[in-house]
C-alpha positions as CSV (number, residue, x, y, z in Angstrom):
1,X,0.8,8.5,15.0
2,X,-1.4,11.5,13.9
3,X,-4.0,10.8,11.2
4,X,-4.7,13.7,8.7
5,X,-7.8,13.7,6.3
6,X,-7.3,15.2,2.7
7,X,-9.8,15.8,-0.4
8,X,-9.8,12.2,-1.7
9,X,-8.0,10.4,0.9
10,X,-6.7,10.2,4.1
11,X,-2.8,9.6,5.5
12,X,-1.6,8.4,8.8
13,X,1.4,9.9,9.5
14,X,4.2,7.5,11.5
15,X,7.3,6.5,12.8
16,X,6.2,2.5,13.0
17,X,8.5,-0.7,12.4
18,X,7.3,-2.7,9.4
19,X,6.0,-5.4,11.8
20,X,3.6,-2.3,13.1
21,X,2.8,-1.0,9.7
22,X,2.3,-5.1,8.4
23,X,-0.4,-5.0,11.7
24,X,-1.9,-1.4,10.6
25,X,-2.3,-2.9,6.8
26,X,-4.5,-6.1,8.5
27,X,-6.5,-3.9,9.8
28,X,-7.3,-2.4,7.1
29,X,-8.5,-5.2,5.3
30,X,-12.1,-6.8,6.1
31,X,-12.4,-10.3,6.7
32,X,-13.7,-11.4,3.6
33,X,-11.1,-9.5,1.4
34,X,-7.2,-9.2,0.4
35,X,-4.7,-7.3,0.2
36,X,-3.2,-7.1,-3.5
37,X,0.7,-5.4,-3.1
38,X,1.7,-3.7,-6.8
39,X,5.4,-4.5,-8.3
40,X,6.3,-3.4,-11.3
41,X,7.2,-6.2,-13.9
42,X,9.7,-4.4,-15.4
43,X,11.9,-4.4,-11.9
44,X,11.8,-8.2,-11.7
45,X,15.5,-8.4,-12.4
46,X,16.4,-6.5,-9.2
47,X,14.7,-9.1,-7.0
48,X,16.7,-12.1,-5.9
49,X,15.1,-15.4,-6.8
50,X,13.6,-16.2,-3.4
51,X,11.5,-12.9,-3.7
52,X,11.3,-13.2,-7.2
53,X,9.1,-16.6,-6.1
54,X,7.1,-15.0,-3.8
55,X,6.0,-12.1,-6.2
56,X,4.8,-14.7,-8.6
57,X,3.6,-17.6,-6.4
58,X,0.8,-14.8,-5.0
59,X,0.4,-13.0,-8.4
60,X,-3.7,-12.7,-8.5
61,X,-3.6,-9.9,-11.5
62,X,-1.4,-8.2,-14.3
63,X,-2.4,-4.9,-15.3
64,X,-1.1,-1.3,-15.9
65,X,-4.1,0.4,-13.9
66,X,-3.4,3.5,-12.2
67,X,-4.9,3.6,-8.6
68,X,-3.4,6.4,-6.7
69,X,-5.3,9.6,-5.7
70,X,-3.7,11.7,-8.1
71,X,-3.0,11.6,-11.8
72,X,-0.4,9.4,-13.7
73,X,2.6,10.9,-14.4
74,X,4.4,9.6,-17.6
75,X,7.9,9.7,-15.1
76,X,6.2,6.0,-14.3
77,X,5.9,5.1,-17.9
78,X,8.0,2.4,-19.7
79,X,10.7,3.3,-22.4
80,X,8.3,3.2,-25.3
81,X,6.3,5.8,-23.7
82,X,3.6,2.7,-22.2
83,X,2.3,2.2,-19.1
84,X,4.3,-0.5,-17.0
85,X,2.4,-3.5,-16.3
86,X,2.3,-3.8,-12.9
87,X,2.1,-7.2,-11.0
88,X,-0.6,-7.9,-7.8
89,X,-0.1,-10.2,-6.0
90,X,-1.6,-11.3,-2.7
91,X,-0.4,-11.2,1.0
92,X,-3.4,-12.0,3.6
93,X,-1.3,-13.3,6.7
94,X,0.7,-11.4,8.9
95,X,3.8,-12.5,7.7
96,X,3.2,-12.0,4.0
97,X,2.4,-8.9,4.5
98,X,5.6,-8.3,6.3
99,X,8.0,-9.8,3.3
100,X,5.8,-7.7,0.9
101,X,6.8,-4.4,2.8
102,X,10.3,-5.4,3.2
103,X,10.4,-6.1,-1.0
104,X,9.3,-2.5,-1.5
105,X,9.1,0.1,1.5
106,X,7.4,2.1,-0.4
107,X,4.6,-0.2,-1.8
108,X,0.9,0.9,-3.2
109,X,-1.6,-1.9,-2.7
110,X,-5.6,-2.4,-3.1
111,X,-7.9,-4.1,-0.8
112,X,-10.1,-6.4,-3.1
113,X,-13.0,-8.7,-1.8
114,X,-11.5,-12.7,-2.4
115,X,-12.8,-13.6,-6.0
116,X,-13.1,-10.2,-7.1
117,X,-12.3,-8.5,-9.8
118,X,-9.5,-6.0,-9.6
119,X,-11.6,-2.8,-10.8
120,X,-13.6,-4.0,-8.0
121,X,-11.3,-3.4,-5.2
122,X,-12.5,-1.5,-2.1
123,X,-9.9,0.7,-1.1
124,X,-6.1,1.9,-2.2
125,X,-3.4,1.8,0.3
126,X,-0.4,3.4,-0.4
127,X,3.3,4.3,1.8
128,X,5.3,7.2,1.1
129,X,8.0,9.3,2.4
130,X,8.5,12.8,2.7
131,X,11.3,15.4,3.5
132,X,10.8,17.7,6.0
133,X,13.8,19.4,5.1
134,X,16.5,19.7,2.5
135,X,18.5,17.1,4.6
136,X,17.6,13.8,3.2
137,X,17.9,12.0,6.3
138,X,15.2,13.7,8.0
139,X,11.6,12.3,6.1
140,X,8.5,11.3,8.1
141,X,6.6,8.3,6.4
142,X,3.0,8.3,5.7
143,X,0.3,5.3,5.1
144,X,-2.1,6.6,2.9
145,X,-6.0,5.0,2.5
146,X,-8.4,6.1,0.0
147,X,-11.8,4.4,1.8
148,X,-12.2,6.9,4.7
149,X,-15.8,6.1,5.5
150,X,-14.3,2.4,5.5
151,X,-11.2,4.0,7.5
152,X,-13.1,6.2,10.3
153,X,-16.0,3.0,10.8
154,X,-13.8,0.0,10.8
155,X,-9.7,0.0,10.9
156,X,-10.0,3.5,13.2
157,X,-11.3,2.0,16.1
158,X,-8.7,-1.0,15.7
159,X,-6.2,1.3,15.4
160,X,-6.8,3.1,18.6
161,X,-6.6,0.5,21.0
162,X,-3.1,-0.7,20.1
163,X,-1.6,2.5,18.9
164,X,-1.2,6.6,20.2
165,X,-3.5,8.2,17.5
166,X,-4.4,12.2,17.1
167,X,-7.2,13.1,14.3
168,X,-6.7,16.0,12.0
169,X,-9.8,16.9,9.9
């Protein structure tokens, strides 16, 4: 796992099961917060009813805010040239957590103190994937965080005493 520190955020760089990366996302989250997973609204019809249920039991917010560390592109817009609204809904335990990252690999989430209001939330977490060459089977996946104070003082620590870590500034 080597973590690498950009401009606006920071990205920890892994080869993890989902059951490691659903233990690396709660730590990440204080004790008094939550963890708010994004899905868009509009792909609701590709879920099967069980996850369809789990989206909607948790829902906390609907919204079309943007939260990632770099502009909106309008690739992400609706058909009528909108912005999508975009469901959060909550996954605190373990095993939440787990089913939310097996619903969408690549998910985008806030961290959000309980009660809060959404344009409140304390950090942005966000998993990606990129090619490291033109074959499409070879991609190394990142975790992004946009709180790297909160990163370096609180989940860092955590981190490195389950986990192999190397630090890139």
């Amino acid at each position: 796992m080597k973590i690498v520190f950009k401009p606006s955020y920071g990205m920890i760089k892994h080869s993890e099961t989902n059951e490691n990366l659903a233990l690396i996302l709660s730590l990440l989250v204080a004790e008094n917060s939550t963890l708010l997973f994004s899905f868009y609204e509009r792909n609701m019809h590709l879920c099967d009813a069980s996850k369809q249920k789990f989206i909607i039991d948790r829902c906390v917010f609907v919204n079309s805010e943007w939260v990632l560390p770099w502009a909106e592109t309008i690739p992400h817009w609706d058909e009528s040239n909108m912005p999508p609204k975009i469901i959060w809904f909550s996954a605190t335990e373990k095993e939440d957590i787990l089913q939310a990252i097996e619903i969408d690999n690549l998910f985008r989430c806030v961290v959000i103190e309980r009660g809060g209001e959404f344009k409140q939330y304390s950090n942005v977490l966000f998993h990606q994937e990129y090619y490291s060459s033109t074959d499409e089977e070879d991609y190394d996946y990142y975790l992004g965080f946009t709180n790297k104070q909160d990163f370096l003082d609180n989940a860092l620590p955590n981190i490195k005493e389950r986990f192999k870590v190397s630090v890139t500034e």
